[in-house]
C-alpha positions in Angstrom: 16.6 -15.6 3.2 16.4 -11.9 4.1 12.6 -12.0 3.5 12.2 -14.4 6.3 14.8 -12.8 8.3 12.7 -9.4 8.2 10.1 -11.0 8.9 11.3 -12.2 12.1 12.7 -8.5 13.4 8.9 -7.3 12.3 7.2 -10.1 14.6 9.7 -9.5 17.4 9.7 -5.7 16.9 5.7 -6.1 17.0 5.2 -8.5 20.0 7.9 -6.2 21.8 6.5 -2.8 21.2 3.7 -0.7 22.1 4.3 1.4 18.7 1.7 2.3 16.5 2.0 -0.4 13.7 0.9 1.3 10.3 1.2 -0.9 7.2 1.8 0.5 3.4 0.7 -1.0 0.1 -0.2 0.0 -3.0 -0.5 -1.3 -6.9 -1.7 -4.4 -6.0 -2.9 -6.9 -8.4 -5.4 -9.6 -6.7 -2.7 -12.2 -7.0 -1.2 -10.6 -3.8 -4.8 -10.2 -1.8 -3.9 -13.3 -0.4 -0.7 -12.4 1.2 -1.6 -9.4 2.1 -4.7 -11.0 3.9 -1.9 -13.2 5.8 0.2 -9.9 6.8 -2.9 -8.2 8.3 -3.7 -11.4 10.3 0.0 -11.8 11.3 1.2 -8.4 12.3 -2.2 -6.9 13.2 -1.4 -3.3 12.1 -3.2 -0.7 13.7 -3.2 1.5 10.3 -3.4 0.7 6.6 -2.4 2.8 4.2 -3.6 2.1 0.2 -1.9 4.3 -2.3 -3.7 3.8 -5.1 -4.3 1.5 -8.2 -6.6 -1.2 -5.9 -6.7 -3.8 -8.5 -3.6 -3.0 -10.2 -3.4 -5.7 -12.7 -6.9 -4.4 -14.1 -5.5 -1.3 -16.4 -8.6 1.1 -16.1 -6.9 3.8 -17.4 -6.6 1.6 -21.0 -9.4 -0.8 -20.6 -12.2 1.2 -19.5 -14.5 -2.0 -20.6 -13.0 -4.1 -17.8 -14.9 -2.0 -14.9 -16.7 -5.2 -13.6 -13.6 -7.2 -13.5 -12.1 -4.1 -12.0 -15.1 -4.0 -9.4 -15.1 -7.8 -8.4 -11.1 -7.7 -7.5 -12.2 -4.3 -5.4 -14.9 -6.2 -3.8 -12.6 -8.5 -2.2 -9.8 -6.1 -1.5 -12.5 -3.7 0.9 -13.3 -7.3 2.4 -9.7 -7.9 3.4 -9.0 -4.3 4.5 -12.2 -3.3 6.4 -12.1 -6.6 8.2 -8.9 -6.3 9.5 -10.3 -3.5 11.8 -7.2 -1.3 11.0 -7.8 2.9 10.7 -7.7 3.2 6.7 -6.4 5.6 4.3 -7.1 5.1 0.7 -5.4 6.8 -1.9 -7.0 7.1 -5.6 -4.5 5.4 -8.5 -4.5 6.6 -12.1 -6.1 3.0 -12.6 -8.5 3.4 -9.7 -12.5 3.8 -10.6 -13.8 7.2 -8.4 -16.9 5.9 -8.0 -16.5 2.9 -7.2 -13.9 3.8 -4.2 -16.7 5.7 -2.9 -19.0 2.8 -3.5 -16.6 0.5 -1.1 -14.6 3.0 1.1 -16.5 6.4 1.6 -14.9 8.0 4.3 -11.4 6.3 4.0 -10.7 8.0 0.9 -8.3 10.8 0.9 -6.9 12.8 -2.0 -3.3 12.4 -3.2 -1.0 14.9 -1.6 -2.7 15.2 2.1 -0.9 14.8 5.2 -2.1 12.5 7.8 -0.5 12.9 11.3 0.0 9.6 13.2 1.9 9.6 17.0 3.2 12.9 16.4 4.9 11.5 12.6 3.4 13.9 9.5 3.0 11.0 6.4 2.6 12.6 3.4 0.0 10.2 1.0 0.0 10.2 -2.8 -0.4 7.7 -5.7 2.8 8.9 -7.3 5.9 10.6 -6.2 4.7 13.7 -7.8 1.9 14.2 -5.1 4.3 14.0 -2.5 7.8 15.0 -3.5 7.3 18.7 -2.2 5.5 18.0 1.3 6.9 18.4 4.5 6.8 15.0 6.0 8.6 13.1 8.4 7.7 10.0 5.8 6.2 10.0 1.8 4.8 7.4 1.2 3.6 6.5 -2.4 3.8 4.5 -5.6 3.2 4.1 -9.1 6.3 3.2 -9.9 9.8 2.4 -8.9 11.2 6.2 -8.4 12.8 6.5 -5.0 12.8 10.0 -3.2 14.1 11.1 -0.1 12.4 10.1 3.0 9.7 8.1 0.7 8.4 4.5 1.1 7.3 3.1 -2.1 4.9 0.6 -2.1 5.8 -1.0 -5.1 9.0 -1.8 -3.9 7.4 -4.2 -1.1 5.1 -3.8 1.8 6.3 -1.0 4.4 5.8 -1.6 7.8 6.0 2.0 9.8 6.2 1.5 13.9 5.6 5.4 15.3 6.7 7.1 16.8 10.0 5.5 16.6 10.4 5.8 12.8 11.6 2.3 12.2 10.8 0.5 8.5 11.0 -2.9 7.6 9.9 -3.5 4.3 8.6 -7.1 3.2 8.6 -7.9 -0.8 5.9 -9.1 -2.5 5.5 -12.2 -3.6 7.7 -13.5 -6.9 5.6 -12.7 -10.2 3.8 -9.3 -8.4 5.1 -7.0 -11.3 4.4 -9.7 -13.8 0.4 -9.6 -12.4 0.8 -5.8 -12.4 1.5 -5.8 -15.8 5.1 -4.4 -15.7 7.8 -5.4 -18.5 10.7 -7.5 -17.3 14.1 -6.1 -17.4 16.1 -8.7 -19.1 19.8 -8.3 -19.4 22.7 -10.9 -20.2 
């Protein structure tokens, strides 16, 4: 029920506002490409930020020998995200192939800790809170895992959806059984 409901206040906010739109993702396993495909075509954001691990539920760092499964998933992500004619940023992950980022988004890239200045509005990027905990920011946004720091948007928490100059978040969860893709262990408790 609140998914839908923020939904709604994002698609009235957005066909009521001249704002700069910039959308936030990050550790996404291809199991989500899809609904992130159907947020870009909804919401039409004029910015997309990436922070890192691409094809999050191929574990690089650990599986070295799955680069081509790695490089297929990342094939279809630059698809989705250079088609969607947003500005990109595109923040390595600790799972993320250098090369092959080059290989698909060149100029996007940007190195974990930079500062990107948006309608006035300093964004501070990194792949893990680490990169951006000490940066002076209006927002931090980041990933990697579920650590929550002031002023920070963490993208593995949900999709963040930035209007600027205004400063207004609305966050939209991922679909049910992201984590599992990503590889995460379930909390279980009684």
């Amino acid at each position: 029920m609140f998914g839908f409901l923020r939904r709604r206040r994002l698609r009235n906010i957005r066909q009521n506002s001249d704002e700069t739109l910039v959308m936030h993702v990050g550790d996404t396993p291809e199991s989500v490409y899809r609904f992130i495909e159907d947020l870009i075509d909804e919401y039409k954001p004029d910015v997309i930020i990436h922070t890192g691990d691409l094809v999050d539920n191929v574990k690089l760092e650990r599986r070295p020998e799955l680069k081509p499964a790695y490089e297929a998933g990342l094939r279809k992500l630059a698809r989705i995200l250079k088609g969607s004619g947003a500005k990109l940023y595109i923040v390595p992950g600790n799972e993320d192939d250098p090369e092959l980022l080059v290989k698909f988004f060149g100029k996007n890239l940007i190195e974990p800790g930079s500062i990107v200045e948006i309608e006035g509005k300093k964004l501070a990027l990194g792949h893990c809170w680490r990169d951006v905990v000490d940066k002076k920011a209006d927002f931090r946004l980041y990933g990697h895992n579920f650590k929550t720091i002031p002023n920070g948007l963490n993208a593995v928490l949900g999709v963040n959806f930035l209007f600027l100059p205004s400063g207004n978040v609305i966050r939209i969860g991922y679909p049910v059984g992201t984590d599992t893709a990503r590889g995460y262990k379930l909390r279980r408790g009684l």
